[in-house]
ZAMARGU-4260 file (C-alpha; in steps of 0.2 Angstrom, whole numbers, plus 5000, padded with zeros to 4 digits):
<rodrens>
0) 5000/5000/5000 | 5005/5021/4994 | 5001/5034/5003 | 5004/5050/4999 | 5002/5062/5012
5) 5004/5082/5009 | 4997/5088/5026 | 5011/5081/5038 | 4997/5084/5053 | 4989/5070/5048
10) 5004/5059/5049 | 5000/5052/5064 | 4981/5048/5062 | 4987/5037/5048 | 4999/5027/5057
15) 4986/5024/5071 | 4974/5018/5058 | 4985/5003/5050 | 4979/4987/5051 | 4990/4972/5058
20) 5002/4966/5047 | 5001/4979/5036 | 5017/4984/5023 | 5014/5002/5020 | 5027/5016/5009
25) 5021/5033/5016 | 5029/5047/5007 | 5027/5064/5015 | 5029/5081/5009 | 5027/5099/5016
30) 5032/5108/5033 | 5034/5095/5044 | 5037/5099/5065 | 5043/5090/5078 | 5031/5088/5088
35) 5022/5078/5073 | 5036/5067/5071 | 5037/5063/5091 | 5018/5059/5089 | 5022/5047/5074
40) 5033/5038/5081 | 5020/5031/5094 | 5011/5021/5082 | 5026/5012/5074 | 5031/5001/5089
45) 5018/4985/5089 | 5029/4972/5079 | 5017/4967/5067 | 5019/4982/5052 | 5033/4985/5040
50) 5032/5004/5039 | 5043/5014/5026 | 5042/5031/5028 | 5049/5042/5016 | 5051/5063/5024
55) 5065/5068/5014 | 5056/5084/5006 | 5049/5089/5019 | 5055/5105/5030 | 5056/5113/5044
60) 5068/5103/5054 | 5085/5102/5053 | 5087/5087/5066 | 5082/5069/5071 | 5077/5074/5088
65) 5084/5063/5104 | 5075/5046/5105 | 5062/5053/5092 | 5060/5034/5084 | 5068/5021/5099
70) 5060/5009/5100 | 5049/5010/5082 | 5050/4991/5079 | 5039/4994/5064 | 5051/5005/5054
75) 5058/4996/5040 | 5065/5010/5030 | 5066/5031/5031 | 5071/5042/5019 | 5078/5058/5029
80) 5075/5076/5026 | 5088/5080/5015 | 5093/5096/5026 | 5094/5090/5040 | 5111/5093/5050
85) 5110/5082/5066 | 5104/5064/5070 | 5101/5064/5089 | 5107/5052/5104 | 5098/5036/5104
90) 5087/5043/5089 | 5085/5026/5081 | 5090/5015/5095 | 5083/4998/5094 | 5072/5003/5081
95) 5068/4989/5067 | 5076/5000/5053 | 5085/4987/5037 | 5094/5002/5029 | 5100/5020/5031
100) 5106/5033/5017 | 5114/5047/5028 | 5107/5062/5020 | 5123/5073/5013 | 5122/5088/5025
105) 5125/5080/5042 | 5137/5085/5052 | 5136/5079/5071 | 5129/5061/5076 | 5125/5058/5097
110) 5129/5047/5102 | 5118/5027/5101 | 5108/5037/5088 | 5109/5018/5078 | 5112/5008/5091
115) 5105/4992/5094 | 5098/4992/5077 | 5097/4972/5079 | 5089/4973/5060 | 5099/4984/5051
120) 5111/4976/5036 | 5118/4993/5028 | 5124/5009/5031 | 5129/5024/5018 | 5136/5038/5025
125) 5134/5053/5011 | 5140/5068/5018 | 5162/5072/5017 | 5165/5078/5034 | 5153/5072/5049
130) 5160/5071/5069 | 5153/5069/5084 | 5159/5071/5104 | 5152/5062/5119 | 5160/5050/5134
135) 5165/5035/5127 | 5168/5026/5143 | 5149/5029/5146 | 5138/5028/5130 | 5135/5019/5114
140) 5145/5021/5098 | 5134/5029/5083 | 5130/5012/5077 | 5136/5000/5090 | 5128/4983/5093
145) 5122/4982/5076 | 5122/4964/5076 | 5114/4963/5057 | 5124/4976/5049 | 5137/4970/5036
150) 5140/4983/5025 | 5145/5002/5027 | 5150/5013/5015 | 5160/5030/5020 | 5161/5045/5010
155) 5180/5047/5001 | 5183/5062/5010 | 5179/5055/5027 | 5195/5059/5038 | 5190/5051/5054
160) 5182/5037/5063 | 5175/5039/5077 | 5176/5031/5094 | 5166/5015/5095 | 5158/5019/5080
165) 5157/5001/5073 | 5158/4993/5089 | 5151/4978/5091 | 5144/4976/5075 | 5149/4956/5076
170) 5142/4954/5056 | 5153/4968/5048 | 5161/4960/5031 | 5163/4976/5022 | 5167/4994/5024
175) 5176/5005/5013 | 5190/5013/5021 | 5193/5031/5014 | 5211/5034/5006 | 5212/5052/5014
180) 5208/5043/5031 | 5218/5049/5047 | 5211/5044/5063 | 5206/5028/5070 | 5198/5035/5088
185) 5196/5023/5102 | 5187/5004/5098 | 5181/5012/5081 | 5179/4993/5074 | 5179/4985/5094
190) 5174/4967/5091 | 5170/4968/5076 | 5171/4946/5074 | 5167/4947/5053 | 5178/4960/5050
195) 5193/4953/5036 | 5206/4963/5028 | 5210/4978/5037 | 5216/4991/5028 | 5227/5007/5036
200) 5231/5022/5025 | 5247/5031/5020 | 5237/5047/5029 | 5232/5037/5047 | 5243/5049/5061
205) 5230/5042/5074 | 5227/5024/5080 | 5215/5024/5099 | 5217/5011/5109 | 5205/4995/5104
210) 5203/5004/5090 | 5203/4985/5081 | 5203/4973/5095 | 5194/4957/5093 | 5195/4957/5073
215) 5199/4944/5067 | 5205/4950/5050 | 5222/4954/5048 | 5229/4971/5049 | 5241/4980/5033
220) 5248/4996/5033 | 5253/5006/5019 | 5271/5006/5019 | 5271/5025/5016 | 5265/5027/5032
225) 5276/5036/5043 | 5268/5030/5058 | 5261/5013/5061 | 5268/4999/5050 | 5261/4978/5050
230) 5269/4962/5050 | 5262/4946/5050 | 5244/4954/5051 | 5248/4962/5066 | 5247/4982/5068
235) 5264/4992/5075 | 5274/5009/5077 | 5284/5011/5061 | 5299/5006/5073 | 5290/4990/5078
240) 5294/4993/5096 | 5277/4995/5101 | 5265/4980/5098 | 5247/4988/5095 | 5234/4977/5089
245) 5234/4956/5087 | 5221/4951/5076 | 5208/4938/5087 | 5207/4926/5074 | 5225/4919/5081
250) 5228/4903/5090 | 5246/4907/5095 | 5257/4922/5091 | 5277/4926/5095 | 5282/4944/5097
255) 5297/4949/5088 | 5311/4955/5098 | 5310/4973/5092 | 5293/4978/5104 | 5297/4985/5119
260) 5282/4990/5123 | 5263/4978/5121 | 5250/4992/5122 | 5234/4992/5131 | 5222/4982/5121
265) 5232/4974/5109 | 5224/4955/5114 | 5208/4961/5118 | 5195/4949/5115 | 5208/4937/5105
270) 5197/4923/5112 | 5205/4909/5101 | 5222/4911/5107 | 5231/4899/5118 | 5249/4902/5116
275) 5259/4920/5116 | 5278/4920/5116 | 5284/4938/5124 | 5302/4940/5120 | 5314/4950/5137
280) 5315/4964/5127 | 5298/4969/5130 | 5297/4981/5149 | 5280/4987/5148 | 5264/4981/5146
285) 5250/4991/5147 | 5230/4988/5155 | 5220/4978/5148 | 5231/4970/5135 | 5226/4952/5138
290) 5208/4954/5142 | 5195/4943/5137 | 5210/4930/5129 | 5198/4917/5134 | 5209/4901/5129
295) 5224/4907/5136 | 5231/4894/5148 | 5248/4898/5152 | 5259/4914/5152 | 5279/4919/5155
300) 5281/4937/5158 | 5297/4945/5155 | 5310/4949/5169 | 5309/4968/5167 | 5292/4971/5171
305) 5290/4981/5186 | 5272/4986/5184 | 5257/4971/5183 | 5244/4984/5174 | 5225/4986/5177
310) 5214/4972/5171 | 5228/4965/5161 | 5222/4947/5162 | 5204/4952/5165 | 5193/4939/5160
315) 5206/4926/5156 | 5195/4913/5162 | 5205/4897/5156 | 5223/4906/5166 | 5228/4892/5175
320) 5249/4896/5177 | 5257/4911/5177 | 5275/4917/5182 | 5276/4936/5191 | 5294/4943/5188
325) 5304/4945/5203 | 5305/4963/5199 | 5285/4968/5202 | 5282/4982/5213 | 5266/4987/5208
330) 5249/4976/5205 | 5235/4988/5198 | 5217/4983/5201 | 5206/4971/5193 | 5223/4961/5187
335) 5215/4944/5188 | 5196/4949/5188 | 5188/4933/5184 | 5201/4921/5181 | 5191/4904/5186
340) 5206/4893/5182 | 5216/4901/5194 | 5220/4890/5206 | 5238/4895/5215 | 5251/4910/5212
345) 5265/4917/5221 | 5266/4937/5222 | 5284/4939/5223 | 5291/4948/5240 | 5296/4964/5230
350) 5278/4970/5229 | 5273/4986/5238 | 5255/4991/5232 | 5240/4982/5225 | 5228/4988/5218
355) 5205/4984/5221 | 5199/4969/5213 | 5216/4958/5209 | 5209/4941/5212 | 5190/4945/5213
360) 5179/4931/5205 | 5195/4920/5206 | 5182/4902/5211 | 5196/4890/5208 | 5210/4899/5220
365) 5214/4888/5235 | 5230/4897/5242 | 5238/4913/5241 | 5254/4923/5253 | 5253/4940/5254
370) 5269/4951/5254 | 5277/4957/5269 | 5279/4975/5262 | 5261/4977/5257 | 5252/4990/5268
375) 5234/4990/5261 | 5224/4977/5253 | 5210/4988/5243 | 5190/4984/5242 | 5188/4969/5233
380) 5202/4961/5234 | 5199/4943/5235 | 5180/4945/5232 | 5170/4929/5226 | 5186/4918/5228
385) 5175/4903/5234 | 5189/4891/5236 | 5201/4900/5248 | 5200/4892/5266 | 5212/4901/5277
390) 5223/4918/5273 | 5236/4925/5284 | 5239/4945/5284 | 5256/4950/5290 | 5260/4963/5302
395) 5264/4974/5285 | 5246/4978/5283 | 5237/4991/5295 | 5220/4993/5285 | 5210/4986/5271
400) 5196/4989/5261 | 5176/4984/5260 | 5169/4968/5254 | 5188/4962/5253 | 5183/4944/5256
405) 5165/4944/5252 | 5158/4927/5245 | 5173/4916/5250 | 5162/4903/5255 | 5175/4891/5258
410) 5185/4904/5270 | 5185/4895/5287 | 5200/4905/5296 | 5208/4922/5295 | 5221/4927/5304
415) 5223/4945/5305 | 5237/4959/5307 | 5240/4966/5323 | 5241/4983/5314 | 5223/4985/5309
420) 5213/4995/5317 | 5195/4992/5309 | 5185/4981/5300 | 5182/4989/5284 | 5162/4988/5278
425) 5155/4969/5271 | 5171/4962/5274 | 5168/4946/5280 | 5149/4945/5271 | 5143/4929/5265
430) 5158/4920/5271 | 5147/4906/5275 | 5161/4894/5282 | 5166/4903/5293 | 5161/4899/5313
435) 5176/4908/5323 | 5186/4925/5320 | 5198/4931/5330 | 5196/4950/5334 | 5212/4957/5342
440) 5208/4970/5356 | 5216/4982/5346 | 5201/4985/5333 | 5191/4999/5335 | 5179/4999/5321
445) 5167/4987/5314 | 5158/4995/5299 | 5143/4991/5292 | 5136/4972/5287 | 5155/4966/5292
450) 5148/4949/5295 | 5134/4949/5285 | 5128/4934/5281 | 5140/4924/5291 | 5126/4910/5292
455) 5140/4895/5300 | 5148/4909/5312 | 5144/4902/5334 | 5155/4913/5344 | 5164/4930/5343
460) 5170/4942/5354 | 5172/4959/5352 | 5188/4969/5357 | 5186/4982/5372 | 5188/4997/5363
465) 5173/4994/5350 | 5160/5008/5352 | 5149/5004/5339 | 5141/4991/5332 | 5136/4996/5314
470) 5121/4994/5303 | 5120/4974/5298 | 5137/4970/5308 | 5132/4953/5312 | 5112/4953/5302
475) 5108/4935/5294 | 5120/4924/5307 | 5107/4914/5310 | 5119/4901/5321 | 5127/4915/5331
480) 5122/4908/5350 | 5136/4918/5360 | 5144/4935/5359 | 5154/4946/5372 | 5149/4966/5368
485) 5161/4977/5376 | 5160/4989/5389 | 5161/5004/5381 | 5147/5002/5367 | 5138/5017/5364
490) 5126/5012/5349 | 5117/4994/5342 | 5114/5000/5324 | 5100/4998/5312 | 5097/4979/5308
495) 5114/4974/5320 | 5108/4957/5323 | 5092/4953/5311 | 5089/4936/5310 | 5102/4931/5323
500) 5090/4916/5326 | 5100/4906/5339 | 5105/4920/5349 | 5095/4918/5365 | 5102/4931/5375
505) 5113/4947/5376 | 5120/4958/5390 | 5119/4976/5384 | 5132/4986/5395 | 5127/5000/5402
510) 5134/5013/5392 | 5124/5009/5378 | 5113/5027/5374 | 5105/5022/5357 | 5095/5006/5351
515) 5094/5009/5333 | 5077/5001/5321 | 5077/4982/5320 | 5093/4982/5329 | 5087/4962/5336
520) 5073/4958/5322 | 5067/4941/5321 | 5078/4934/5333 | 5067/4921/5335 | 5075/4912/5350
525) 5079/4928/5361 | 5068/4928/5377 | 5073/4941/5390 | 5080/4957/5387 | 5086/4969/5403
530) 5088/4987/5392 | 5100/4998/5404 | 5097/5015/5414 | 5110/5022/5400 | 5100/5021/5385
535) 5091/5035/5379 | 5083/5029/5362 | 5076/5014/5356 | 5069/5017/5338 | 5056/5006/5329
540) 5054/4987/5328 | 5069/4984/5339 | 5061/4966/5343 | 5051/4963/5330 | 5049/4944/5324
545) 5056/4940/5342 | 5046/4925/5343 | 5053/4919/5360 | 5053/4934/5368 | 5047/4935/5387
550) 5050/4950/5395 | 5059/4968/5389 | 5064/4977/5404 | 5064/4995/5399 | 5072/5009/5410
555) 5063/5027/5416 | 5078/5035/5406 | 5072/5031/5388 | 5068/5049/5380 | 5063/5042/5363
560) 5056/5024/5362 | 5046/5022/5344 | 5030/5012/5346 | 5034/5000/5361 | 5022/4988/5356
565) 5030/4991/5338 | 5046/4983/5348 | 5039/4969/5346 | 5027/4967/5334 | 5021/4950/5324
570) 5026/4938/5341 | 5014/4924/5341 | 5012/4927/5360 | 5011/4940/5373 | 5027/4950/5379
575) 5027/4957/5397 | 5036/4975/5395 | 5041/4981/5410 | 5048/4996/5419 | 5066/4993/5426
580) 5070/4998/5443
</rodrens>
């Protein structure tokens, strides 16, 4: 079915009216606004029409407003306005477009204006010059995650491809690369499976980083180029000393003698490799240059390295053996970030600093030393490591951070340095093995939901100079029968001992001031509790869900107590409250 459609108003009205399953060309002509077009784009989004819509002599507008078709399942094909300037962020996203001519006089894409575009097969790009600027570290590439697309074709005087342009378009066969081309920005082709014989320019000054990672087609560069140059398929300086980009399509790959240097990225997402062969020469290798090498068992470092880089192995999920150079001072974070494999390494005694994240999702590592000249082990750090049963911390490290053993189910003993002073927030949560810890009496803070979920822990005692127990310090240890609360406590915090169902009773000293809300929530087995003269507040549901419970003794001294029946709401019998003495 035709339509031809001169009063643009109406546009909407006969979108509303199409039948199911309808295949309609609508060709519009005349002013057209934006408000029209936003009220279009309502009635294209059921999945059961193939719409082609056809505006390009209309006027009026000189952009694709921001998200102005998302979501139009029903769009087929569109014809722009020929004068338009601007296609805005997210403007097409996920819409069920097959093919896009860019109109001649557009300048500027935002960023996802195409992306997700799970049926579009080709792209034509008219216009000489078109750029666009947003966070790449943030949002979606002009045309990223276009799964369908396999051909693009740029204009000849194109000199720059933006960053994460093509990203993830994991069906791209074709695209014309211009001659006058001079900048490859940051994961322009990024994973990019299909893509084969990558051609760089005599003109190309700048390659980004992941420009081409995880292509599998093999890189050649102009031998004019005064920059980059290529050998074997893979993309280097013109001096060779830097290694830049390893196609992913490799099962092995030695590194000529001549890098120095294996830049961040360069075997991203090489997911078929298993062997890499790094000569002595090479003393730097930056984040991120092995990630996602999926099939990558084993790996010799070079002596010279002094740095372990960010999320250099990030994702090597078969890494099962790896040497650390004697020389390594510094381990930056997320290093081994879901490594499964991972079952033992030894970090040499010359390391300093670590960084958050190293071993975190590490389920297969059973045993590891820490350094003697470490002095803090960040957030993270051996996060999800589900096979590590006991760790020792030496005297070297006075503090680390939050959720630093979180999910190591298997964790049974700690022993901990006489230099730390706190217990850093969810550092201990879900350890579900766990049934003793030892707290030297030189801790003075336990944050927040530090034994969270610490379902297997019986007994703990908490050093003399605690003053507080935080919000969810001990919530969900539902086998915690005994503790020893120190003298000095000033606060119970908000949910400190929910669902401690074996606890069936606790001393509160009498310098506590404040009970804060559901501080002893379903503890189901709890029967008497003596609050002291000291005690000031009690907010709400303190005891609610206390099941057991007998008799609350409350003092004359409380100033604020929310709802004392609300204490104990929900107990399946009656609770004597009375007033201390």
């Amino acid at each position: 079915m035709k339509i031809n459609l001169r009063k643009t108003t109406e546009l909407p009205l006969i979108l509303k009216g199409l039948e199911e399953n309808a295949a309609v060309f609508i060709k519009v002509s005349g002013r057209i606004s934006y408000k029209t077009l936003i009220a279009s784009s309502e009635y294209m989004k059921s999945g059961n029409k193939r719409i082609h819509l056809d505006i390009s002599h209309t006027f009026g507008i000189d952009n694709i407003p921001e998200k102005c078709f998302e979501n139009c399942i029903d769009l087929k094909m569109m014809d722009l306005p020929l004068k338009i300037r601007e296609i805005g962020e997210r403007a097409f996203c996920a819409s069920g477009l097959n093919e896009i001519i860019i109109p001649e006089r557009v300048v500027r894409f935002y960023s996802g204006c195409f992306f997700e575009c799970s049926f579009l097969e080709k792209v034509q790009i008219t216009g000489d010059v078109f750029f666009y600027e947003f966070d790449y570290t943030r949002k979606e590439g002009p045309f990223e995650s276009c799964k369908s697309l396999k051909e693009a074709i740029l204009p000849a005087k194109l000199y720059k491809i933006g960053a994460r342009m093509f990203a993830s378009c994991t069906s791209l066969e074709k695209i014309n690369i211009p001659e006058k081309l001079s900048v490859f920005e940051f994961g322009a082709f990024m994973n990019c499976e299909e893509l084969q014989n990558i051609k760089v320019g005599k003109d190309v000054i700048i390659i980004d980083d992941y420009a081409f990672s995880g292509c599998s087609g093999d890189i050649t560069v102009d031998k004019e180029n005064r920059k980059y140059s290529s050998y074997e398929g893979m993309l280097f300086d013109k001096g060779q000393e830097r290694l830049l980009s390893v196609p992913a399509g490799r099962t092995s790959v030695t590194i000529p003698e001549s890098v120095k240097i294996i830049e961040a990225g360069a075997f991203s997402d090489c997911r078929k490799i298993k062997e890499i062969t790094i000569p002595n020469t090479v003393n730097e290798i930056e984040c991120g240059a092995f990630y996602g090498c999926s099939q990558l068992e084993n790996i010799h470092l070079p002596e010279n390295i002094e740095v372990i880089e960010s999320g250099l192995f990030n994702g090597c999920i078969n890494l099962k053996n790896i040497n650390l150079p004697e020389k390594i001072k510094l381990i930056e974070a997320g290093v081994f970030y879901n490594c499964t494999k991972l079952e033992n390494i030894l970090i040499p005694e010359s390391v300093e600093e670590v960084g958050e994240s190293v071993f975190e999702g590490c389920i297969n590592l059973e045993k590891i030393e820490i350094p003697k000249k470490i002095k803090y082990l960040r957030k993270n750090f051996f996060k999800g490591c589900k096979k590590l049963e006991k760790i020792h911390i030496p005297g070297s490290v006075k503090k680390f951070g939050h959720n630093i053993f979180e999910a190591c189910i298997s964790l049974k003993k700690v022993q901990l340095s006489e230099n730390i002073r706190r217990i850093s927030k969810y550092a201990f949560k879900d350890c579900v093995d766990i049934e003793e810890i030892n707290l030297h009496e030189k801790i003075r803070k336990i944050r927040d939901g530090a034994f969270l979920g610490c379902i297997n822990l019986k007994n703990i005692n908490l050093p003399g100079k605690v003053t507080r127990i935080s919000n969810y310090t001990f919530c969900g240890c539902k086998n915690l029968e005994q503790i020893s609360v120190p003298e000095n406590l000033i606060t119970i915090g908000k949910h400190a001992f929910e669902g401690c169902s074996s606890l069936k009773e606790i001393e509160i000293p009498g310098h506590v001031i404040r009970i804060e809300k559901s501080a002893f929530k379903n503890c189901t087995s709890l029967k008497i509790v003596r609050i002291p003269e000291s005690v000031r507040v009690i907010e709400e549901n303190a005891f609610e869900g206390c099941d057991s419970l007998e008799i609350v003794y409350v003092p004359s001294s409380i100033k604020r107590c929310g709802n004392i029946k609300g204490m104990v709401k929900y107990n399946r019998k009656k609770v004597l409250i009375k007033q201390s003495l």
